[in-house]
C-alpha positions as CSV (number, residue, x, y, z in Angstrom):
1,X,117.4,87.9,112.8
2,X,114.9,90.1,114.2
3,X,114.3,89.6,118.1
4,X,111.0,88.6,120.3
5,X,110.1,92.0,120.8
6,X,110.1,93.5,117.3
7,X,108.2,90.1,116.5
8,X,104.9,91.6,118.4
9,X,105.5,94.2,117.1
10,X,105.8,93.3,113.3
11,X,102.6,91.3,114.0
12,X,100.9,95.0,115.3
13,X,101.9,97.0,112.1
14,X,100.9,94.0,109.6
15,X,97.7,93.8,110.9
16,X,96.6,96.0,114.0
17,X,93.0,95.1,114.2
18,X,93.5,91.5,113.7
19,X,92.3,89.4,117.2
20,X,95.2,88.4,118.8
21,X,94.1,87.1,122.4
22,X,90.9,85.9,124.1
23,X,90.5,85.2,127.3
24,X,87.2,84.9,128.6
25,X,85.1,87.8,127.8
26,X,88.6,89.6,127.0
27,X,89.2,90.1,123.5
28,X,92.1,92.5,121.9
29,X,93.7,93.2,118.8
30,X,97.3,93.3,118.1
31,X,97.6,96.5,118.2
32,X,95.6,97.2,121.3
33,X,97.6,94.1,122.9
34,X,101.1,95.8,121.6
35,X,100.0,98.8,124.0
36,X,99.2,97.2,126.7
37,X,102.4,94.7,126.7
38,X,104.8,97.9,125.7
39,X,103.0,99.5,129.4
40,X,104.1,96.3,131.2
41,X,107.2,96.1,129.8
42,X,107.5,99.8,131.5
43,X,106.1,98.5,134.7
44,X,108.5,95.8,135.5
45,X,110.9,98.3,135.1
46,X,109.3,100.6,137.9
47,X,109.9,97.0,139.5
48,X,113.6,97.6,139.7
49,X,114.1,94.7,136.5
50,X,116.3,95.8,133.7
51,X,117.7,93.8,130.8
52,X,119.3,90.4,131.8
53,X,117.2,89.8,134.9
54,X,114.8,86.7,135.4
55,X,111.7,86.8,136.4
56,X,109.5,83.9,137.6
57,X,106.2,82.9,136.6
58,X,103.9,81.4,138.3
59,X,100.5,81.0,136.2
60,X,98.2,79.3,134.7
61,X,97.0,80.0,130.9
62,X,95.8,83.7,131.2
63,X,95.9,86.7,129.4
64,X,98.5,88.4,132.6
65,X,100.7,85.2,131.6
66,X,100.8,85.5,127.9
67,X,101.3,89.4,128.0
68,X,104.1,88.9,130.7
69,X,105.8,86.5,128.3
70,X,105.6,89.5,125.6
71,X,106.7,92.4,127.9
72,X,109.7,90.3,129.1
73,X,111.2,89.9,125.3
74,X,110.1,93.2,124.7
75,X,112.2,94.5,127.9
76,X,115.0,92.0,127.6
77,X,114.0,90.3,130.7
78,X,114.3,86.6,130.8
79,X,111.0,84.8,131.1
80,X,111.3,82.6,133.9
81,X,108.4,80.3,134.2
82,X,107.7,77.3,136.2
83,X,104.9,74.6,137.5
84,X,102.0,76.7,139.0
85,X,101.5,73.3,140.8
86,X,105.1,73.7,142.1
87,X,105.7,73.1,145.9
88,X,107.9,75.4,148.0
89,X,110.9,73.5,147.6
90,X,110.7,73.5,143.6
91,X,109.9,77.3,143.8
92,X,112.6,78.1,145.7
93,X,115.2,76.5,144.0
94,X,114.0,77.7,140.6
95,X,114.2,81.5,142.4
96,X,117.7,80.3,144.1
97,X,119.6,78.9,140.7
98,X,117.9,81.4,138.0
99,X,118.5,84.4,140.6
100,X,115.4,85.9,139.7
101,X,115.0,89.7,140.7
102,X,111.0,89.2,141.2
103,X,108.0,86.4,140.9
104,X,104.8,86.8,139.7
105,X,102.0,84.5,141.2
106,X,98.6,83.9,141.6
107,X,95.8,82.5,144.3
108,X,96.8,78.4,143.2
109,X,100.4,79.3,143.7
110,X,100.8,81.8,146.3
111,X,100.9,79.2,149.3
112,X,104.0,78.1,147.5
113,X,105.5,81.3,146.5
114,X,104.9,82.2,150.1
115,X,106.5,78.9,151.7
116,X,109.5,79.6,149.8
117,X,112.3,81.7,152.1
118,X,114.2,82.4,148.7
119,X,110.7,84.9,148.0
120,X,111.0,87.0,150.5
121,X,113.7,88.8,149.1
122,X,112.5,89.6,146.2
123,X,109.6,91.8,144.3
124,X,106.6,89.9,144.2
125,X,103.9,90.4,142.3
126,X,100.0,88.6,142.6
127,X,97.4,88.6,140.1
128,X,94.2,88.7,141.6
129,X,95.0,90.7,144.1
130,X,96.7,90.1,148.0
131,X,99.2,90.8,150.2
132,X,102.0,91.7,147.8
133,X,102.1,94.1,144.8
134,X,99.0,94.0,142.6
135,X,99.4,93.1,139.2
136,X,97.3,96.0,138.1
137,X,100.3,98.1,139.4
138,X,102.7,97.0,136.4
139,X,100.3,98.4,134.1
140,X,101.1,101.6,132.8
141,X,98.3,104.7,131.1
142,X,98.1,104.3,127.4
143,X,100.9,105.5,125.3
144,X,104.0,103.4,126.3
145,X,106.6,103.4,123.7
146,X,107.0,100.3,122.0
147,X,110.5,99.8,122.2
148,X,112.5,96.8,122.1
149,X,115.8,96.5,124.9
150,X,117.1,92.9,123.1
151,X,118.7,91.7,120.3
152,X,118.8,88.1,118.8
153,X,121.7,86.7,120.7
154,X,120.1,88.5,123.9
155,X,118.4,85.5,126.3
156,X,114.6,85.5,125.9
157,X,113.4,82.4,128.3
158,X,114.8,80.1,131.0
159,X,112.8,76.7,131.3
160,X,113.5,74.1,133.5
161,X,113.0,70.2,133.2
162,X,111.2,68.8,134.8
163,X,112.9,66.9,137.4
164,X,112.3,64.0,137.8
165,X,115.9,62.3,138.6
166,X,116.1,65.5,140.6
167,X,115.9,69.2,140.7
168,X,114.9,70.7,137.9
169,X,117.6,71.6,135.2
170,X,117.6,75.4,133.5
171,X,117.5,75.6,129.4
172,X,118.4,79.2,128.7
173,X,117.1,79.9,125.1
174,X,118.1,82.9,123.1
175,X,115.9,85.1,121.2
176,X,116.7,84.1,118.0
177,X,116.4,80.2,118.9
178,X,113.2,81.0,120.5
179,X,112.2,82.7,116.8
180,X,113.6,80.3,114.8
181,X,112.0,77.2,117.1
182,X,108.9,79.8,116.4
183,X,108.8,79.7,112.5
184,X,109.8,76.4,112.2
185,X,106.7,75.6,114.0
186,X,104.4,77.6,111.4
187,X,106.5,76.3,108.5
188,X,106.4,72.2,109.7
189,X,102.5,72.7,110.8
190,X,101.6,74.7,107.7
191,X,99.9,77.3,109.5
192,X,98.2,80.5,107.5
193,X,97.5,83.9,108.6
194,X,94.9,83.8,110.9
195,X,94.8,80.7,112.0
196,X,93.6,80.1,115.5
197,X,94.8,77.9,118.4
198,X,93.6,76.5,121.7
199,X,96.2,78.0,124.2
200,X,96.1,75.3,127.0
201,X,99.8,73.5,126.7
202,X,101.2,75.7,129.8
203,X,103.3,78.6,129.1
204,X,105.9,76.9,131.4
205,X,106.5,74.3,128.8
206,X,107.9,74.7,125.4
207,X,104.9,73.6,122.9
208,X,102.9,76.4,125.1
209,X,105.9,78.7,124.4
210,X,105.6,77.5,120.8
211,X,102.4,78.3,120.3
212,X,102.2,81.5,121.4
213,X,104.9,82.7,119.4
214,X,103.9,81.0,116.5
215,X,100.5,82.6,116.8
216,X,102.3,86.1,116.4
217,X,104.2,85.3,113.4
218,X,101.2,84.7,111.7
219,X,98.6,87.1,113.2
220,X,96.5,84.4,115.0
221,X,94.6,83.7,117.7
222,X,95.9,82.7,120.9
223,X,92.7,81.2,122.8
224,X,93.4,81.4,126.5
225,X,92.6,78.1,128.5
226,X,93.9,78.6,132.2
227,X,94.0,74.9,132.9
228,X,93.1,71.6,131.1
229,X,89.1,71.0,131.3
230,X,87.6,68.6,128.3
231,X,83.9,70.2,128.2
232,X,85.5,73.7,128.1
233,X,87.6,73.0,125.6
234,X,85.0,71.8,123.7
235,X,83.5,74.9,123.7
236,X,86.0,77.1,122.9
237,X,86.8,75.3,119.9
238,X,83.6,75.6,119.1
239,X,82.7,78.8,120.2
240,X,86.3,80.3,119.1
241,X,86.4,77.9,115.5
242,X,89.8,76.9,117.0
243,X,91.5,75.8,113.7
244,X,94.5,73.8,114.8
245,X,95.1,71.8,118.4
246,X,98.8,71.4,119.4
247,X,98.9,69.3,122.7
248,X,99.9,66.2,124.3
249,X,98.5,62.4,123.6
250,X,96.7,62.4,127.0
251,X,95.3,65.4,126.7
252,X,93.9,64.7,123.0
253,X,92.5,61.1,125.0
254,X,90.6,63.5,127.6
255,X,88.5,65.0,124.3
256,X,87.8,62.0,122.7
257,X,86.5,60.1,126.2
258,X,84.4,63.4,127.3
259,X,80.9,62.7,127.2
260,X,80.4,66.3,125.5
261,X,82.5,65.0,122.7
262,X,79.7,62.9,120.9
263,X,77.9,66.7,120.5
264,X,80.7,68.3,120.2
265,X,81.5,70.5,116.5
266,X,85.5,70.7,115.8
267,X,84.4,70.6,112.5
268,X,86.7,74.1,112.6
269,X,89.5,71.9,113.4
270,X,91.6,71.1,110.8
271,X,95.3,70.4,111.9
272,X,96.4,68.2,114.3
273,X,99.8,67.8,116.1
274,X,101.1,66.3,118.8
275,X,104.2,66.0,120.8
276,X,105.5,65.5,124.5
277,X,105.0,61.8,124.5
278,X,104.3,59.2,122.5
279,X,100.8,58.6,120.9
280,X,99.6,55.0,121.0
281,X,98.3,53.1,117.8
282,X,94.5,53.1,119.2
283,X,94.4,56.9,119.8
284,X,96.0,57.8,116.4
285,X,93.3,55.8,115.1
286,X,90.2,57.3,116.9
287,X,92.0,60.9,116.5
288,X,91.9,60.1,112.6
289,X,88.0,58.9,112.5
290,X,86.9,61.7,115.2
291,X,88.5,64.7,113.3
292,X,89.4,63.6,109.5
293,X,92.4,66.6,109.8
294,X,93.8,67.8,106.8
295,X,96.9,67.8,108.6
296,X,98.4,65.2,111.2
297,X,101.7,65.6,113.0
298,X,104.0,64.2,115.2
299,X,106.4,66.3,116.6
300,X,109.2,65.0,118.4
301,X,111.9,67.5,120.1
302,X,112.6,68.4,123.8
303,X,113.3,71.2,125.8
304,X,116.8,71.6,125.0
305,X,116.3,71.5,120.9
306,X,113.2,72.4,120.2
307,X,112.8,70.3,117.0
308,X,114.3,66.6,116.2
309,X,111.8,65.6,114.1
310,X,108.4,65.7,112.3
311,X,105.9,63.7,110.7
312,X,103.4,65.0,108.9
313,X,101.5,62.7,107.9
314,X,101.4,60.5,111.6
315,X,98.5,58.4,111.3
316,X,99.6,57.0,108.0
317,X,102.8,55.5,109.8
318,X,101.9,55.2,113.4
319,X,104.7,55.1,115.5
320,X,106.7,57.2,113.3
321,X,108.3,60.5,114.5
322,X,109.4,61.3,110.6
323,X,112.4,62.8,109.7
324,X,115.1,65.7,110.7
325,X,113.2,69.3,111.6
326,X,113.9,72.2,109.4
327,X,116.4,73.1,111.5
328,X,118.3,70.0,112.6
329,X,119.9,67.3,112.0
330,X,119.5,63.7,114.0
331,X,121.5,60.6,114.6
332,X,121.3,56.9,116.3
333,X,124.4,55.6,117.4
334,X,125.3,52.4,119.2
335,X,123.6,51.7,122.9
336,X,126.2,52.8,125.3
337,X,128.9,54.9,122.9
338,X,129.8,58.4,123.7
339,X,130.9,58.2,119.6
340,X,128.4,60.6,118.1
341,X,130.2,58.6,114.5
342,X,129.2,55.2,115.8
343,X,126.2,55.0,113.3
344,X,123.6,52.5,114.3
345,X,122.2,50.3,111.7
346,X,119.1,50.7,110.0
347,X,116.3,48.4,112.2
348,X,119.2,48.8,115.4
349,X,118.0,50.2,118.5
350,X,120.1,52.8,119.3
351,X,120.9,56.3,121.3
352,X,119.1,59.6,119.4
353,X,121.5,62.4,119.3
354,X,121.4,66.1,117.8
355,X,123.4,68.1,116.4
356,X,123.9,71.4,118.8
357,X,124.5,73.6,115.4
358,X,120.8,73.6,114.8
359,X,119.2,76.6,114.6
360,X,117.3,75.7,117.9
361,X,119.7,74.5,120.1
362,X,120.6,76.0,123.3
363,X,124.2,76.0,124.6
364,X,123.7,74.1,127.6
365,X,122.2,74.2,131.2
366,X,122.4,77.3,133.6
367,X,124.9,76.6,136.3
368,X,125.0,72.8,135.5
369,X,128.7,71.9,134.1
370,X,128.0,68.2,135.6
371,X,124.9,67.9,133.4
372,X,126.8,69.7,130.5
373,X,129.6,66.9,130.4
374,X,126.8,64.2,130.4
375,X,124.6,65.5,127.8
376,X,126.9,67.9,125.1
377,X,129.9,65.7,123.3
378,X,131.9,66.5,120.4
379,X,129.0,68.9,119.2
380,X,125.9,66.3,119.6
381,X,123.0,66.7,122.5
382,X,122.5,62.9,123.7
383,X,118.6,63.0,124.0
384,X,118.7,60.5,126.5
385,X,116.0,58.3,124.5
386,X,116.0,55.3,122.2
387,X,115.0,54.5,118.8
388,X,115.8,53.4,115.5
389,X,115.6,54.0,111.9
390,X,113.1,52.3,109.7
391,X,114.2,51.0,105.7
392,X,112.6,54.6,104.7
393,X,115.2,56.8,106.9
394,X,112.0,57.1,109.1
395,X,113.0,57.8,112.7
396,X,110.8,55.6,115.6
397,X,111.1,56.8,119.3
398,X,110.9,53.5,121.4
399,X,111.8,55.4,124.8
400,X,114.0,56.5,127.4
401,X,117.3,55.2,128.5
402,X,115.8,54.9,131.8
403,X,112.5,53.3,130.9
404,X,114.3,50.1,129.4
405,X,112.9,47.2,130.8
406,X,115.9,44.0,131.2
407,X,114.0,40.8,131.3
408,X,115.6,37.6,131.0
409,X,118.5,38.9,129.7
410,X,116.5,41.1,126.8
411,X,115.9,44.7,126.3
412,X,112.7,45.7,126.2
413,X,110.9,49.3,125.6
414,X,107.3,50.1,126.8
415,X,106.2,51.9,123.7
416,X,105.9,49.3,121.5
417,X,103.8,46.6,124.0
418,X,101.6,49.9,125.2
419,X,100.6,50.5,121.4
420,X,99.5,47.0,120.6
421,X,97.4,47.0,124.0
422,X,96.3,50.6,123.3
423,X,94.4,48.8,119.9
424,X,92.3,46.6,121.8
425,X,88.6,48.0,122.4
426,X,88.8,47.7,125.9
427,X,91.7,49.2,126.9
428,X,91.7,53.1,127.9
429,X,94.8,54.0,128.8
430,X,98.0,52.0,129.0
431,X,101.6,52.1,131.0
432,X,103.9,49.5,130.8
433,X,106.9,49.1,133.4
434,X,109.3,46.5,134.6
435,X,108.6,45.1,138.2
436,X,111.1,43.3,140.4
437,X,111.3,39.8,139.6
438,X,113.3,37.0,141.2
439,X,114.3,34.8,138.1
440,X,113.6,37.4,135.4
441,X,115.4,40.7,137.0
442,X,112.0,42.8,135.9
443,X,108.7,41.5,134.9
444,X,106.9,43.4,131.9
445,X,104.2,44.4,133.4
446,X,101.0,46.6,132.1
447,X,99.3,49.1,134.2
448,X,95.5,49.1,132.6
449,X,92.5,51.6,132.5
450,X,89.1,49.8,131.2
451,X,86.6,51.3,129.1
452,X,84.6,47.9,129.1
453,X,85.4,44.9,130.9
454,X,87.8,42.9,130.0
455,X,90.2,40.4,132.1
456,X,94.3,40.0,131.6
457,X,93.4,36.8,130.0
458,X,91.7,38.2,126.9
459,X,95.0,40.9,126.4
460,X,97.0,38.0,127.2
461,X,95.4,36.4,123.5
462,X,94.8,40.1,122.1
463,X,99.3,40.5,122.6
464,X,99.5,37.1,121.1
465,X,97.4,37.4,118.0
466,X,100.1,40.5,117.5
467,X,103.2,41.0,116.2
468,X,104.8,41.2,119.2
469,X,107.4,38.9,119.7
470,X,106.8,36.7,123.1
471,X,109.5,37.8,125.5
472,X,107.7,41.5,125.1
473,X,104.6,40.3,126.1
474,X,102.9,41.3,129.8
475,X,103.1,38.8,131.9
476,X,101.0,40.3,134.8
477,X,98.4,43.0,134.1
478,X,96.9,45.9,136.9
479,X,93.8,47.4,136.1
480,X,94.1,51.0,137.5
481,X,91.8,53.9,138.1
482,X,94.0,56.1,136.3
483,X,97.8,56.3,135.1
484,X,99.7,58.7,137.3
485,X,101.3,61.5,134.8
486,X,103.2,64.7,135.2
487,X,100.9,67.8,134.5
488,X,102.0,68.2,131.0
489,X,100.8,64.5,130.5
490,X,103.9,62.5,130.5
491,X,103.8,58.4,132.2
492,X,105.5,58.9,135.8
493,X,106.8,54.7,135.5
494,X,108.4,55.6,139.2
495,X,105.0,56.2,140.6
496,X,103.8,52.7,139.0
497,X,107.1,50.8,140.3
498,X,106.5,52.5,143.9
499,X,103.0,51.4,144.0
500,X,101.6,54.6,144.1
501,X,97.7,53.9,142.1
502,X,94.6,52.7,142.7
503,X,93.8,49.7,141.5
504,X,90.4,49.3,139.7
């Protein structure tokens, strides 16, 4: 299998004038981009990096991120990239664990970067200028040789979870997991040559990964968006004729509630897909009347293995996350067994496990043996969520592990109350968690943002009217000014159960 580097530069002989990147007023062509990646490549060796060394990354969606990402597979070096939002404590241990030989940073990170003791050991590098190295020093004249340093089984990228039980876990990736994550991707999205995408999912997380490389494979368009902004998206779609979207469910909700939507043309638009969380009922629905997509999937995978599964067709079966990726294959076993053969029933809630032969599995965590023994037996990656399979062989994510809410003695997920609630015409957004409760052990409780008004006693009838069977429904409702999320959009439930939102 070929590696990252000879990927770019496949996509450079196929089609040298073809747009690759935009960024602003900055627009090159795959070959020009090739040159200019191949000169940083050179310059983070004038760094002191060779092949095998980490480096960290600390930035937003620009065009010094997504060529750094390049140069590093071209030079072997092991993209390293974390949170640009990251506090000195995150940023040090990320430097600490992954032993990174340099960091590269910008203005919104460098109080971090600087905080961090574990920095100041190191090369470090700032866009934008400062008190470190400039960034313009790692560029080299014209006329760097293109020349890959890796192979396949060479590492290509380290992420890190993100956390939130603790620090943050490494997931090194090789090159040709990263490559075959990458053309599954085109192949399960049904992307054509020149397609174009809206490059906001953060380079730090793996759909951003994904879509960068994916772009390359098929000579596309990677449109730079530095951070999340609704009206600016807007207008690079338009402006750009962005032809597919790729991001999270809240993200997708920001466009639809912008007030530039209404005037907005995505008529360009024609492929949808979503992954990271769950999508409720209510926004599959307004995603399907708002953009009519020729395509619509739901992609569920993780960090660890890229791909579990995909739907393609996700607002015909809400709720469904489809069936085994390309390169994969899934499992639900009993609640509780370490037995990757203890099959769940069809219609039984179970543990979703996959199998660590797939084509884009990694091996397991950097420097974590305790995590390891937890999460890789007999072969299988336990996922850590819960789901079941429908009478079709369909696979439906109802959760985490952790999220499971025990009231009255029955197990209850959140995604299933949040998408009936999500369908109501008032309802925004929607988080459902278990609070303390004397006689019950944890009261199912739902965390509301209004669009209208509308009072707990009208969902009360709405959850009712429903399907959903009576011990699942809410039986307190907060009306919030927002959900609290992580900043690639996922629920943070600890911040509900702490307290920690304004009510409404």
């Amino acid at each position: 299998m070929l590696d990252l580097g000879r990927t770019l530069i496949q996509a450079a002989e196929r089609d040298p004038d073809a747009l690759a990147i935009v960024d602003g007023a900055r627009r090159q062509s795959y070959g020009e981009w090739l040159a200019e990646v191949a000169g940083l490549a050179e310059g983070l060796g004038r760094l002191g990096l060779a092949k095998g060394d980490h480096l960290a990354l600390l930035l937003q969606n620009n065009w010094e991120m997504a060529s750094l990402h390049w140069a590093c597979q071209l030079a072997g070096i092991v993209a390293t990239p974390l949170n640009w939002r990251a506090d000195a404590g995150e940023v040090g241990h990320v430097l600490r664990d992954s032993a990174a030989r340099a960091v590269v940073y910008q203005d919104v990170s460098a109080a971090a970067v600087g905080a961090a003791p574990e920095s100041a050991g190191i090369a470090r590098v700032m866009v934008g200028g400062g008190a470190d190295t400039p960034f313009e020093d790692l560029l080299s004249p014209a006329g760097a040789e293109a020349r890959p340093r890796a192979g396949a089984e060479d590492l290509s990228l380290m992420l890190y979870t993100s956390g939130t039980t603790g620090q943050g876990k490494g997931v090194p990736r090789r090159h040709r997991v990263e490559r075959a994550a990458a053309l599954a991707h085109v192949a399960q999205n049904l992307y054509r040559f020149g397609e174009r995408t809206l490059g906001v999912m953060p380079l730090y997380h793996t759909m951003g990964v994904r879509s960068l490389l994916a772009m390359a494979l098929v000579n596309g368009v990677f449109v730079c968006l530095p951070r999340f902004d609704a009206a600016r998206a807007l207008a690079l779609i338009a402006a750009e004729r962005v032809t597919n979207l790729y991001l999270v469910p809240t993200l997708y909700h920001d466009l639809l509630a912008a007030p530039e939507f209404a005037g907005a043309d995505v008529s360009s638009v024609r492929k949808l897909g979503f992954a990271g969380a769950a999508m409720t009922d209510g926004l599959l629905q307004r995603l399907d009347a708002a953009f009519r997509p020729d395509l619509f999937v739901n992609h569920y995978g993780s960090s660890e293995v890229y791909t579990f599964t995909i739907d393609q067709r996700a607002a015909a079966k809400p709720g469904s996350a489809g069936k085994a990726g390309l390169n994969q294959r899934i499992r639900v076993i009993e609640l509780n067994s370490n037995d990757p053969n203890s099959l769940a029933a069809a219609g039984e809630e179970g543990q979703i496990i996959a199998d660590l032969a797939g084509d884009e599995s990694f091996e397991g965590y950097h420097n974590r043996p305790d995590a390891d023994a937890r999460a890789l037996i007999d072969g299988w990656y336990f996922t850590g969520d819960v789901g079941h399979f429908d009478a079709d062989g369909d696979l439906f994510v109802t959760g985490r592990t952790d999220d499971m809410i025990i009231t009255g003695g029955e197990n209850v997920l959140p995604v299933e109350i949040e998408s009936v609630l999500s369908l109501h015409p008032a309802v925004g957004e929607v988080a459902v968690a278990g609070l303390p409760d004397e006689r019950l052990g944890q009261q199912v409780t739902a965390f509301v943002t209004r669009v209208a008004e509308v009072d707990a006693e009208t969902l009360d009838v709405h959850c009712r009217a429903s399907t959903l069977a009576n011990f699942k429904r809410p039986r307190a409702y907060v009306f919030v000014r927002e959900i609290p999320k992580s900043p690639v959009g996922k629920i943070l439930r600890r911040k509900l159960l702490a307290g920690e939102y304004e009510e409404a």
